[in-house]
MITORDO-866164 format. One record per residue (C-alpha): residue number from 1; chain; x, y, z. Coordinates in pm, whole numbers, plus 50000, padded with zeros to 5 digits. Layout:
N
SITE    nr   kette       X       Y       Z
SITE   NUM       A       X       Y       Z
...
END
This chain:
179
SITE    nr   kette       X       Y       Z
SITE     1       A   09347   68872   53545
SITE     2       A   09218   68571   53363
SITE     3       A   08867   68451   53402
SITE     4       A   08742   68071   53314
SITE     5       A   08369   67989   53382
SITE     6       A   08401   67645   53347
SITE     7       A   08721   67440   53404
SITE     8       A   08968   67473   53136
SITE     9       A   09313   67320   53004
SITE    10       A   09606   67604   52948
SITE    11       A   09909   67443   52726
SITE    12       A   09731   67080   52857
SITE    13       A   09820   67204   53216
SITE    14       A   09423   67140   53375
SITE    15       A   09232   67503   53519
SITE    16       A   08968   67498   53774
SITE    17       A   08717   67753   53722
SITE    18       A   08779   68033   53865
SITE    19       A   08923   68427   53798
SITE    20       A   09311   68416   53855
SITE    21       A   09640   68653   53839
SITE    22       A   09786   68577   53498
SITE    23       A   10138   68649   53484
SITE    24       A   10460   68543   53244
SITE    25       A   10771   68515   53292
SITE    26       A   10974   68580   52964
SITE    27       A   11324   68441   52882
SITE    28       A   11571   68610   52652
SITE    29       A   11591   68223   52502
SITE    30       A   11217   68258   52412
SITE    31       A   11101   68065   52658
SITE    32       A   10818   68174   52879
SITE    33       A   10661   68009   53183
SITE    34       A   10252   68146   53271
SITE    35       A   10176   68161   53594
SITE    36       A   09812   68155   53747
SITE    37       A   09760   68287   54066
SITE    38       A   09491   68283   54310
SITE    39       A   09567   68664   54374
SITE    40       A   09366   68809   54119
SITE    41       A   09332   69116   54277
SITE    42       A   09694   69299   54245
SITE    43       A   09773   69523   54012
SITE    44       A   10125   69400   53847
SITE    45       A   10345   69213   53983
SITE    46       A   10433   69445   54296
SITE    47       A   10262   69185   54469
SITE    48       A   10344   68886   54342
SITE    49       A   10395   68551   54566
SITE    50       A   10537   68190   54460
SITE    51       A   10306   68072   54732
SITE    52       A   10021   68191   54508
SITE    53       A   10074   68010   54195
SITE    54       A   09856   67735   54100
SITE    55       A   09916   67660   53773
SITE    56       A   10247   67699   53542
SITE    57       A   10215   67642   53164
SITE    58       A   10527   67618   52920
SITE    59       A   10499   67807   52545
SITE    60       A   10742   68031   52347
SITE    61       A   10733   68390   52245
SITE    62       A   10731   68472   51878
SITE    63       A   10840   68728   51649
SITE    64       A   10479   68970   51580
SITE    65       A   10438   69292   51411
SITE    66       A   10511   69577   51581
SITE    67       A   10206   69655   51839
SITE    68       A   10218   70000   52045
SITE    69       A   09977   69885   52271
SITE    70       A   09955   69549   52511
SITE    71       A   09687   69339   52329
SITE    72       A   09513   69009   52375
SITE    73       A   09388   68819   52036
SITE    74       A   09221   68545   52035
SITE    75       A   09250   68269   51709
SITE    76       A   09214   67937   51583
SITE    77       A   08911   67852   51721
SITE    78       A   08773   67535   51698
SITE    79       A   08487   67317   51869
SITE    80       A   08670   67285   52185
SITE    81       A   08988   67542   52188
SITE    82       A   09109   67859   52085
SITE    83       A   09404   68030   52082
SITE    84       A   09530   68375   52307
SITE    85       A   09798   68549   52220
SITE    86       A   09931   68827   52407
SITE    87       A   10111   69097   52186
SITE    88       A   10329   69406   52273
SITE    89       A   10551   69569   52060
SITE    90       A   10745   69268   51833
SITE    91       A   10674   68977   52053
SITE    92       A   10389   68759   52030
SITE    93       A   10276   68505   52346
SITE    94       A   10063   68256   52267
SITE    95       A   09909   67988   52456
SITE    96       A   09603   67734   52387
SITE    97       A   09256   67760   52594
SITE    98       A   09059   67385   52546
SITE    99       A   08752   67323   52713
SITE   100       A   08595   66994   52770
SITE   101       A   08280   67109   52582
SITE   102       A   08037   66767   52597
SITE   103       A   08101   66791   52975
SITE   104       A   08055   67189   53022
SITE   105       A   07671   67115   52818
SITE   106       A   07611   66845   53010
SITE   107       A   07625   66999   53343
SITE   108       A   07446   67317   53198
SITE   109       A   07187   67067   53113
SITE   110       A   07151   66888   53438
SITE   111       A   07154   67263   53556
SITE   112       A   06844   67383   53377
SITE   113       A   06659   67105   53407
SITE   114       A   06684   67142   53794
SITE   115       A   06467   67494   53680
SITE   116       A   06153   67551   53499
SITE   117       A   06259   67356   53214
SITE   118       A   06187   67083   53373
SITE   119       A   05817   67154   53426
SITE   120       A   05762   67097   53001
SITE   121       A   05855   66813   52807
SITE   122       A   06027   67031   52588
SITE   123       A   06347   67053   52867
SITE   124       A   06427   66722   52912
SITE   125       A   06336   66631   52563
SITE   126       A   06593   66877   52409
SITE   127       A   06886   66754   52671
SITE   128       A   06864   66430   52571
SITE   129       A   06825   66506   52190
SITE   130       A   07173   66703   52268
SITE   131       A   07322   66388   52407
SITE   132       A   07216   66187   52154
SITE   133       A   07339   66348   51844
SITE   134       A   07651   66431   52043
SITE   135       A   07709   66088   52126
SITE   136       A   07728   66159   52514
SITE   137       A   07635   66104   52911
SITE   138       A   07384   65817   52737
SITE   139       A   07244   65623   53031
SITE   140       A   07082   65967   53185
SITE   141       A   06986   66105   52805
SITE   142       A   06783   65777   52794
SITE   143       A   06592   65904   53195
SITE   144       A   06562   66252   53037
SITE   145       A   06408   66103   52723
SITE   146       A   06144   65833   52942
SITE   147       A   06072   66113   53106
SITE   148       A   05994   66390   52800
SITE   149       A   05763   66120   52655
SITE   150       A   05567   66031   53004
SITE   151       A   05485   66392   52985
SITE   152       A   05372   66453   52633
SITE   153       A   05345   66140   52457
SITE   154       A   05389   66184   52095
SITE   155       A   05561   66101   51764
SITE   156       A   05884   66358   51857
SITE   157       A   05931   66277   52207
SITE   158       A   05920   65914   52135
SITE   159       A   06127   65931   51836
SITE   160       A   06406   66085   52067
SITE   161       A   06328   65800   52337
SITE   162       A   06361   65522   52088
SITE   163       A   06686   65692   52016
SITE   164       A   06828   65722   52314
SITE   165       A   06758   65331   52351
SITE   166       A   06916   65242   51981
SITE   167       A   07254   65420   52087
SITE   168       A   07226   65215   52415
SITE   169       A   07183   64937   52259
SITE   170       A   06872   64807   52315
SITE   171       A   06737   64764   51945
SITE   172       A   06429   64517   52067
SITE   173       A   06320   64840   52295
SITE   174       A   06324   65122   52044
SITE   175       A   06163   64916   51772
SITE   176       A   05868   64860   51980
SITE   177       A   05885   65252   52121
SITE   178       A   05875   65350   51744
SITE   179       A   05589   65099   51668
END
């Protein structure tokens, strides 16, 4: 079983979140074809049903040292993939993981500020800093950033405001919020 909280890309092939039967099919050409399944309750592939698959990804096996035990190892990370490989004795499966990472913050943002973190200036003033220096979901960084300096009006919240408005590009507006 294979678990994504948020939805992912496997080999470019797009995930929904969502827990899932993982299972590969291995070619003596070195080929292999992953299968996700929405069964991700079986044990093996006893149980195993075409009707279930709902996602096939492409890769290659590769030559790995010699590992008694099935393993999964995890590499290459970077700001918005990483790398599983499955190994077992000299064979080596790997396939890429890439998440959409702007978007996953995003809608954790929108998330907490539908909690307490809304009831401070602090909340929305942080989410919008976020979007800001990430260059992201501006128009709404800008409401969260109006609304962090109507609550506590001072030189950080409407430093963040004014920023929100340069990146938007309304220079005339942010000069006069910084003034």
């Amino acid at each position: 079983m294979i678990t994504f909280s948020t939805p992912v890309k496997l080999n470019d092939v797009a995930v929904e979140a969502g827990s899932y039967g993982l299972f590969m099919v291995v070619q003596e050409d070195g080929s292999v074809e992953i299968l996700l399944t929405t069964n991700n309750q079986s044990w093996g592939a006893y149980f195993f049903s075409e009707d279930e698959v709902i996602a096939r990804a492409k890769t290659s096996w590769q030559e790995h040292p010699f590992t008694e035990y099935l393993e999964y190892e995890f590499n290459d990370f970077t700001e918005t993939s990483v790398y599983c490989a499955l190994n077992w004795e000299e064979k080596s499966i790997p396939f890429e993981i890439e998440v959409d990472v702007k978007a996953t913050v995003v809608e954790q943002l929108r998330n907490d500020l539908r909690g307490t973190a809304r009831f401070s200036y602090i909340g929305p003033l942080e989410a919008a800093d976020w979007c800001i220096t990430n260059e992201t979901n501006l128009p709404e960084a800008y409401e969260w950033a109006k609304l962090a300096a109507t609550m506590e009006k001072q030189f950080q919240t409407l430093q963040v405001k004014a920023a929100a408005e340069y990146a938007l590009g309304m220079t005339d507006v942010a000069k006069e919020t910084m003034k």
